[in-house]
C-alpha positions in Angstrom: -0.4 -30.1 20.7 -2.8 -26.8 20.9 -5.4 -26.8 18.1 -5.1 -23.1 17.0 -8.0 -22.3 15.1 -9.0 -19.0 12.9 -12.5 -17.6 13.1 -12.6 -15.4 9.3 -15.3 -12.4 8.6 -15.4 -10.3 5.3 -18.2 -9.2 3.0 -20.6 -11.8 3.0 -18.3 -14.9 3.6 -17.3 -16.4 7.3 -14.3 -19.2 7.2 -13.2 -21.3 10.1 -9.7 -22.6 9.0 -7.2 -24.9 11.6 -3.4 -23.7 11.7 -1.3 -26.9 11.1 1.8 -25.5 10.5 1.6 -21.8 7.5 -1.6 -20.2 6.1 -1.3 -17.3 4.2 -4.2 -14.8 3.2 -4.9 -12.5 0.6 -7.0 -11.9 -2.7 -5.4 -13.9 -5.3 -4.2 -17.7 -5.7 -1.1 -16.0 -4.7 -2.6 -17.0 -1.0 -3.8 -20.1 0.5 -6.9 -17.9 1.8 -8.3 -15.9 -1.2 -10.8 -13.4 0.4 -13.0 -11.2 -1.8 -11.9 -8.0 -0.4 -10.7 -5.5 -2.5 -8.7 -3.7 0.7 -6.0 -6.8 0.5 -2.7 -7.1 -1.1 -2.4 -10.3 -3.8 -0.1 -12.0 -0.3 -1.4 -9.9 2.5 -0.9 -11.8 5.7 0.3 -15.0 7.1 -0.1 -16.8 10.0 2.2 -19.7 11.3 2.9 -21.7 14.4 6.1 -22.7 16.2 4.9 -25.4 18.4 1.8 -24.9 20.4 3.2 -20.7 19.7 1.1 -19.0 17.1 2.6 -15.9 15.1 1.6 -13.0 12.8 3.1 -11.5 9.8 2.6 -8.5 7.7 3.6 -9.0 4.0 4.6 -5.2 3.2 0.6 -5.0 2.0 -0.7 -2.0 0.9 -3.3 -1.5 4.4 -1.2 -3.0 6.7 -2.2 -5.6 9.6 -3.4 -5.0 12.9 -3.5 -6.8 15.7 -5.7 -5.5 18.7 -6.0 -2.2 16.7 -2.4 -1.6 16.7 -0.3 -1.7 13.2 2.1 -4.0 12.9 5.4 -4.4 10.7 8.9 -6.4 10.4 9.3 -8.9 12.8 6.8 -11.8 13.6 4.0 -10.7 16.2 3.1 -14.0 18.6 -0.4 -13.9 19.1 -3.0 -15.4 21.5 -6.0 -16.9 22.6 -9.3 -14.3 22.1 -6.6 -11.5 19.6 -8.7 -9.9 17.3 -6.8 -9.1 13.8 -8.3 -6.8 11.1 -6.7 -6.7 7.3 -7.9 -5.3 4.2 -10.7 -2.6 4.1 -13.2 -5.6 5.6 -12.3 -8.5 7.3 -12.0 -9.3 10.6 -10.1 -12.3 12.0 -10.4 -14.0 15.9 -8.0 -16.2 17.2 -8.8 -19.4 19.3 -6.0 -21.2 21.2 -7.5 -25.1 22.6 -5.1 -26.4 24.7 -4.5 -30.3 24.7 -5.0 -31.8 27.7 -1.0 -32.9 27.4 0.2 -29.0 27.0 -1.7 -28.2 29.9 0.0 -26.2 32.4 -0.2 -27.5 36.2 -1.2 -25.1 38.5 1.9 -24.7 41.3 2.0 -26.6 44.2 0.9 -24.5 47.2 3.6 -23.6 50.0 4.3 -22.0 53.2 4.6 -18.6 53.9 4.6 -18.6 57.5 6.9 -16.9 59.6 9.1 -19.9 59.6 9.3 -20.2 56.3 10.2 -16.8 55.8 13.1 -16.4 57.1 16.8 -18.6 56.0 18.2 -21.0 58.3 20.0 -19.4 61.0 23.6 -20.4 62.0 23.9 -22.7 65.0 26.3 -20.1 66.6 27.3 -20.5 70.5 29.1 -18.5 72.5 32.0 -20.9 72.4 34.7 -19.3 69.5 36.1 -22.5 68.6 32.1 -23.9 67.3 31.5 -21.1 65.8 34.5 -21.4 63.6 33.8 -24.7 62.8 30.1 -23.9 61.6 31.3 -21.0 59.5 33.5 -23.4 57.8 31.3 -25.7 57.3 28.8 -23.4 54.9 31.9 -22.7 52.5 30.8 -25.2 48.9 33.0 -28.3 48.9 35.5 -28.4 46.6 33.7 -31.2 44.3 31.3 -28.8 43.7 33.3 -26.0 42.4 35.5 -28.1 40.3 31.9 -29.7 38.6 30.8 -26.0 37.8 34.3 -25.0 36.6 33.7 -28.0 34.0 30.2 -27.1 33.1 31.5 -23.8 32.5 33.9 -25.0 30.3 32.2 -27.5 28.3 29.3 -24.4 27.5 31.8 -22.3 26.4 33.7 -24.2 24.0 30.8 -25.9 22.8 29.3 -22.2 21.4 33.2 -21.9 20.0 32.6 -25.1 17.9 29.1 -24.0 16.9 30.5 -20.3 15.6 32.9 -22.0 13.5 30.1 -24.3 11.8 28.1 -21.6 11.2 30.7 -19.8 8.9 31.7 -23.2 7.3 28.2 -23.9 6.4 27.3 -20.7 5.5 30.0 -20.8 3.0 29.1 -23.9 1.9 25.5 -22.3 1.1 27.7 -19.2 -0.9 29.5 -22.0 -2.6 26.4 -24.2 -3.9 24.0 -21.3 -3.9 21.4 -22.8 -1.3 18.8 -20.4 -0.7 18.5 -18.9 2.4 15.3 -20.6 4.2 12.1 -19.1 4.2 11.2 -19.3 8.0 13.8 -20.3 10.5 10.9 -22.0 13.5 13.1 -23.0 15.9 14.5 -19.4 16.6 13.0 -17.8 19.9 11.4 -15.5 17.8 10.8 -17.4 14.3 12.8 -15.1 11.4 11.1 -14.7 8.9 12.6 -13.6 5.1 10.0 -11.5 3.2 10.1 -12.4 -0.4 9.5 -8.9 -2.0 7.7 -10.8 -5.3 5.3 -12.8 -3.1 6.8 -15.8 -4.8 6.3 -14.3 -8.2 9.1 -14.4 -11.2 10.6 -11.1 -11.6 10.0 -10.9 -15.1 6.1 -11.0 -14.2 6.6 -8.2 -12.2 5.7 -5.4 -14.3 2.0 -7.0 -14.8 1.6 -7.9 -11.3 2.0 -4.5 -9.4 -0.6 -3.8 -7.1 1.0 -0.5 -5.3 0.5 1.7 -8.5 -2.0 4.5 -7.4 -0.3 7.9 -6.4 -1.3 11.1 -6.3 0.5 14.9 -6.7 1.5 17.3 -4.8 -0.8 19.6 -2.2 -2.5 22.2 -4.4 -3.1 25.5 -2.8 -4.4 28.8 -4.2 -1.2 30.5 -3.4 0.2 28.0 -6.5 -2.5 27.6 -8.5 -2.3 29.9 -11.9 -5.6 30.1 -13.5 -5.6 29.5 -17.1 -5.9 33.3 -19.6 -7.2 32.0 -22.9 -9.1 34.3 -25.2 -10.2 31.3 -27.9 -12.1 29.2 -24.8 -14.2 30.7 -22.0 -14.9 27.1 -20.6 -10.5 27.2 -19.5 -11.1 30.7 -18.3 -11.8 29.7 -14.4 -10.6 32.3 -11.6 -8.8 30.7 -8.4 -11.6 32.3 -6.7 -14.1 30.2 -8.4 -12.0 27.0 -8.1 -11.8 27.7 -4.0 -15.3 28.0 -4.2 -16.0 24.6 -5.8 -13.0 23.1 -3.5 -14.7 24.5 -0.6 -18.1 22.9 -1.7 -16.7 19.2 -2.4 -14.6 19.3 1.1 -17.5 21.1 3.6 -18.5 19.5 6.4 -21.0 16.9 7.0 -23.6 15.7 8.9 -22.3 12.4 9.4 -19.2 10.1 9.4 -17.1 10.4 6.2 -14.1 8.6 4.8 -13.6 4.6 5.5 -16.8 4.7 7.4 -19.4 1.4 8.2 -22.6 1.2 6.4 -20.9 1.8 2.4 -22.2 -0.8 0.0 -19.3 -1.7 -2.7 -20.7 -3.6 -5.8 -18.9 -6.4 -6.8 -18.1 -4.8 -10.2 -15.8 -2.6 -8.3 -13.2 -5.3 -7.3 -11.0 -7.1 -9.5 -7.6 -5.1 -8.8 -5.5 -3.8 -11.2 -5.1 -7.0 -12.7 -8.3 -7.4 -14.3 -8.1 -3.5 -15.5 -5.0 -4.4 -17.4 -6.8 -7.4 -18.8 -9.1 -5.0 -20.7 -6.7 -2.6 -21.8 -5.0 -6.2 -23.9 -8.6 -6.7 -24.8 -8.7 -3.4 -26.7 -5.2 -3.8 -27.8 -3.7 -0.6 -25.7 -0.4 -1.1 -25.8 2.9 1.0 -24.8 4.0 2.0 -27.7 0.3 3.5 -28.1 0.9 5.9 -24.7 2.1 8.9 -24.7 5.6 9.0 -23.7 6.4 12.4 -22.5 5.2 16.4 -23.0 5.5 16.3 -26.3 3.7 13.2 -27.3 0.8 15.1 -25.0 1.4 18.2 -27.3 0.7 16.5 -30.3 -2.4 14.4 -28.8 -4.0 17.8 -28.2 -2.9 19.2 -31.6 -4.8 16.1 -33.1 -7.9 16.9 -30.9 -7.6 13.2 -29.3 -7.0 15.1 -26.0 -9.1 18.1 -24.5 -7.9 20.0 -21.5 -10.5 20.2 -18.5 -11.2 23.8 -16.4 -10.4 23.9 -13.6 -13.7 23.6 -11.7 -16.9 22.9 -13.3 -20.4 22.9 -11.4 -19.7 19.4 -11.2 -16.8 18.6 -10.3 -13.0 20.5 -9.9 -9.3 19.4 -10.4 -7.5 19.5 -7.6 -3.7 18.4 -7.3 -3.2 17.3 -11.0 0.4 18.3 -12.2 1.0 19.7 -9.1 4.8 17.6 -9.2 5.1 19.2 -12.7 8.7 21.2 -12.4 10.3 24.3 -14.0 13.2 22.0 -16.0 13.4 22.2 -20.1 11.2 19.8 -21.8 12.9 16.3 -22.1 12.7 13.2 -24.7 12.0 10.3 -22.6 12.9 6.5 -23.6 10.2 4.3 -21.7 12.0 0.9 -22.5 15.2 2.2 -21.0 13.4 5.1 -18.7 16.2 7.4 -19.6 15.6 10.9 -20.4 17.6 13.5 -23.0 17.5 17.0 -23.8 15.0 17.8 -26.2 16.9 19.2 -29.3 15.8 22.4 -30.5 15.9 21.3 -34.3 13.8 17.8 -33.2 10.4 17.5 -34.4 9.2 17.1 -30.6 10.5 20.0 -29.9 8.8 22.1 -32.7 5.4 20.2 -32.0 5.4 21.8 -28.5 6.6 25.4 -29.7 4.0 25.5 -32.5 1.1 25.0 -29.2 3.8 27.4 -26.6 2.7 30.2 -29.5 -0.6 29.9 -29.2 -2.3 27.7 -26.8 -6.4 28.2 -27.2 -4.9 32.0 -27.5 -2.7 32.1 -24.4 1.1 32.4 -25.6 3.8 31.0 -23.8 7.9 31.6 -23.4 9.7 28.4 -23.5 12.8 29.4 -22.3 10.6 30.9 -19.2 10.3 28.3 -16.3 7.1 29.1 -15.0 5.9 29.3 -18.6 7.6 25.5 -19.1 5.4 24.3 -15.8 2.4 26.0 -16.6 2.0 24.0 -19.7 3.4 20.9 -18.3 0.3 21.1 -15.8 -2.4 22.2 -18.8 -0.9 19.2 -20.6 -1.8 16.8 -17.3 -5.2 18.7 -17.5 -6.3 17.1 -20.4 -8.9 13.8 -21.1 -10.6 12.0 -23.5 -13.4 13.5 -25.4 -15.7 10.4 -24.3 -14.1 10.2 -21.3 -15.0 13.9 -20.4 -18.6 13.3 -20.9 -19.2 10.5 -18.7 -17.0 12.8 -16.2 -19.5 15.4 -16.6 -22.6 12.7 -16.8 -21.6 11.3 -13.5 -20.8 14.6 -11.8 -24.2 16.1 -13.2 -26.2 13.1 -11.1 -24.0 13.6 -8.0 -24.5 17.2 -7.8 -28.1 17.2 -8.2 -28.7 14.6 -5.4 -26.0 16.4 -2.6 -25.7 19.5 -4.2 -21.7 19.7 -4.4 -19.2 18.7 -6.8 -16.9 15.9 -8.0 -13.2 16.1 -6.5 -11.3 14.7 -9.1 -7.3 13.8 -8.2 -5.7 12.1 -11.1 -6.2 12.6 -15.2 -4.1 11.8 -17.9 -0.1 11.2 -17.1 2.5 10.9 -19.7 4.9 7.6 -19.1 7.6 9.8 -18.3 5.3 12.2 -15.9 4.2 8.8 -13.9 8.0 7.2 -14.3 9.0 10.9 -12.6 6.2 9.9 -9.7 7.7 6.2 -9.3 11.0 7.5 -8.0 9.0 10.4 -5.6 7.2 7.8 -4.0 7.1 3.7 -3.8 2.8 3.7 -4.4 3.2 4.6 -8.4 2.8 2.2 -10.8 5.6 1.3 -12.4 4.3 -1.5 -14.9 4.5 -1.1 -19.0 0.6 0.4 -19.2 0.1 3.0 -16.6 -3.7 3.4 -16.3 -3.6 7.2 -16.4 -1.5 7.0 -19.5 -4.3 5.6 -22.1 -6.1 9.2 -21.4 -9.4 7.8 -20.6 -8.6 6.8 -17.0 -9.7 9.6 -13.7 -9.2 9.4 -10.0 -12.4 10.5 -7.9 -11.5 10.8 -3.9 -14.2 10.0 -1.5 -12.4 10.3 2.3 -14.4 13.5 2.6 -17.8 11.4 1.5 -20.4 10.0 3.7 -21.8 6.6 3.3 -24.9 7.4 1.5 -22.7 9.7 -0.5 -20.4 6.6 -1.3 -22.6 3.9 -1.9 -24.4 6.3 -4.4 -21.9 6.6 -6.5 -20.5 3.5 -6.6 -24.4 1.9 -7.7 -23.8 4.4 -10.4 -20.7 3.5 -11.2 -21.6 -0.6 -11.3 -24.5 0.5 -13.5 -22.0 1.5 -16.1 -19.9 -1.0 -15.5 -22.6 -3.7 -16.5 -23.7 -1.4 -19.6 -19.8 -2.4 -20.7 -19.0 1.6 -20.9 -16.1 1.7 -17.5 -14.2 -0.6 -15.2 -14.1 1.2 -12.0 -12.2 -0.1 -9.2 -12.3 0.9 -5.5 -9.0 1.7 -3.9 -8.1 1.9 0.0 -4.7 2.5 0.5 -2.8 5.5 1.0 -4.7 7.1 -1.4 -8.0 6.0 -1.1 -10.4 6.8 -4.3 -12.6 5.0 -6.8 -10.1 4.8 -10.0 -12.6 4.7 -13.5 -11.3 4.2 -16.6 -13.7 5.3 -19.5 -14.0 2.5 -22.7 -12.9 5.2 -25.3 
């Protein structure tokens, strides 16, 4: 048998591991191969062999697997001897295929093509009718032969009859007893394979074990952009203008490479995956009921002064996309352990909360029966941050600016559990565990795709400097939404 043998590269760490028969890779125990790179799922990738074959599969992760540079999904991809593979944000995988002298294949043996050999046997046809009857005759197939492929013919056929109808017994035996359906079926051409969509998880562990819970909103433009009028707090008072400006700053071009580029140095304080972050927020006893659970539990947070809203750009850094998948509907009650939603009822206590701020929000009034009024203060509302949380914002941005001269681009703030619910159902990348990150009020999204290297590993040193000082957990995403994701101790 072929010794198939995997040649492993990541940050800092080379494996060399045999293929016997299934090895799976990813970043948890989850895995058989647990890789420090933040870039992988929990179950990322496996690889398995069907004889001396060797295949390839995707595990629906986050970044996807790609073999030879090209993306692959669904079906097993066979792969061979010198294939390079690349998962996660890092590592890099090389196949080697050693044949056994036994699965050897022999070279053909050599033939003849001369002339002679080229052309069929001709007929030994004469001039004399009666032969060359005779020797046409004699190249019809005997009648032995005809009657033995009639058989095989027949055997084949009612031999795949007797295997349909064994199929659909068995298979309903399986429905009977409730036999699982197998995991990998290796004897197929192509070995099918049946995804398990919890990576072998229980369901009820589901919630806590989400790794596909960053999103972002909508596109932001200045054509729907409405700057904020309030006569109570110039700080909210930000033209469009002004925000272009600081948009324009954080997006110009560079002078080198930006985005997933080579050459970034990631601190180890900025792994750990969502896992860990929701270890600390059990730690400082952050719990559901504790979250705001729709507009107006955010109404009432600001009210209280445990919220402040952010401008719109700063010096140091600017808001762009936050609440852009607000909508113009009435104001709901949402239900997070049911994630049902009601009409707000205009005698409620929710509902006079909100229009006691509608009347005068920092000296801005707003019409709730209007719907743009209704979105404009949905998006203030998804404006707003922790007081702490806004000062280590404006402490970070104030250190990038003054080494690159442009601002913070910050793409996620605080979310209500119905505003993120709403976000789940938009798109399958939104956490949709009990204790949404953005939810405690404290956590930000900071995008770096339009960063250079030097730009990157900056901030991240700054960012692990905190993180040892106990102040943030910061965590480095790369998936569809690549940014670092902070979330402030408040």
């Amino acid at each position: 048998m072929n010794k198939i043998t995997l040649y492993i590269e990541t940050a800092g760490e080379t494996k060399t591991v045999e293929i016997e028969d299934e090895i799976s890779i990813g970043r948890t125990s989850t895995s058989k191969i647990v890789l420090d790179d933040i870039g992988l799922s929990r179950l990322n990738t496996t690889f398995f062999r069907d004889g001396d074959l060797v295949f390839v599969v995707d595990e629906n992760s986050l970044n996807g697997t790609f073999v030879n540079g090209e993306k692959i999904s669904g079906q097993p991809r066979r792969i061979f001897d010198g294939d390079a593979i690349k998962i996660g944000s890092e590592t890099r995988i090389r196949v080697e295929i050693t044949q056994s002298p036994k699965s050897k294949v022999q070279s053909p043996k050599s033939f003849d093509i001369s002339e002679s050999n080229i052309h069929p046997p001709q007929i030994n046809a004469t001039k004399n009718p009666k032969t060359k009857i005779q020797n046409l005759k004699s190249t019809k197939p005997p009648f032995a032969i005809i009657a033995a492929v009639a058989s095989t013919f027949a055997i084949i056929f009612f031999a795949l009859i007797g295997i349909l109808v064994a199929s659909f017994y068995e298979k309903g035996v399986e429905i009977a007893k409730g036999k699982p359906t197998p995991k990998i079926v290796a004897s197929a051409p192509v070995p099918i394979r049946v995804v398990d969509p919890l990576g072998g998880e229980p369901p009820e562990s589901l919630d806590e074990l989400m790794e596909a819970w960053e999103v972002q909103d909508a596109e932001f433009t200045s054509d729907n952009l409405q700057a904020v009028e309030t006569s109570t707090d110039a700080e909210l008072s930000v033209p469009v203008a002004n925000w272009e400006e600081q948009r324009n700053l954080a997006m110009g071009k560079r002078s080198a490479p930006v985005g997933l580029v080579s050459g970034v140095v990631i601190p180890p304080e900025l792994g750990g995956g969502i896992i860990k972050q929701l270890s600390i927020f059990k730690q400082l006893g952050i719990t559901p009921d504790k979250l705001p659970k729709d507009f107006a539990a955010l109404a009432r947070m600001r009210m209280a002064n445990q919220l402040v809203e952010l401008p719109l750009a700063t010096k140091f850094y600017y808001l762009d996309n936050i609440g852009t998948s607000a909508d113009v509907s009435e104001f709901d009650s949402f239900e997070p352990n049911t994630r049902t939603k009601s009409p707000l009822l205009l005698n409620s206590e929710d509902y006079s909360i909100l229009k006691t701020l509608a009347d005068n929000y920092n000296g801005q009034k707003y019409d709730l029966n209007n719907p743009q009024n209704r979105l404009q203060m949905k998006r203030r509302l998804l404006r707003m941050f922790h007081p702490r949380a806004k000062a280590f914002l404006e402490e970070l941005g104030a250190a990038y600016q003054a080494r690159f001269r442009r601002p913070l681009k910050v793409t996620s703030l605080t979310r209500s559990l119905e505003y993120q619910f709403d976000l789940s159902k938009a798109t399958r990348n939104a956490y949709t565990g009990k204790t949404p990150p953005h939810s405690t009020g404290a956590t930000f999204d900071m995008a770096y795709m339009q960063m250079t290297a030097e730009e990157q590993t900056f901030l991240m040193a700054k960012l692990a400097e905190y993180e040892k000082a106990g102040k943030i957990d910061a965590l480095r995403e790369v998936a569809q939404t690549p940014c670092i994701h902070i979330f402030v101790y408040p």
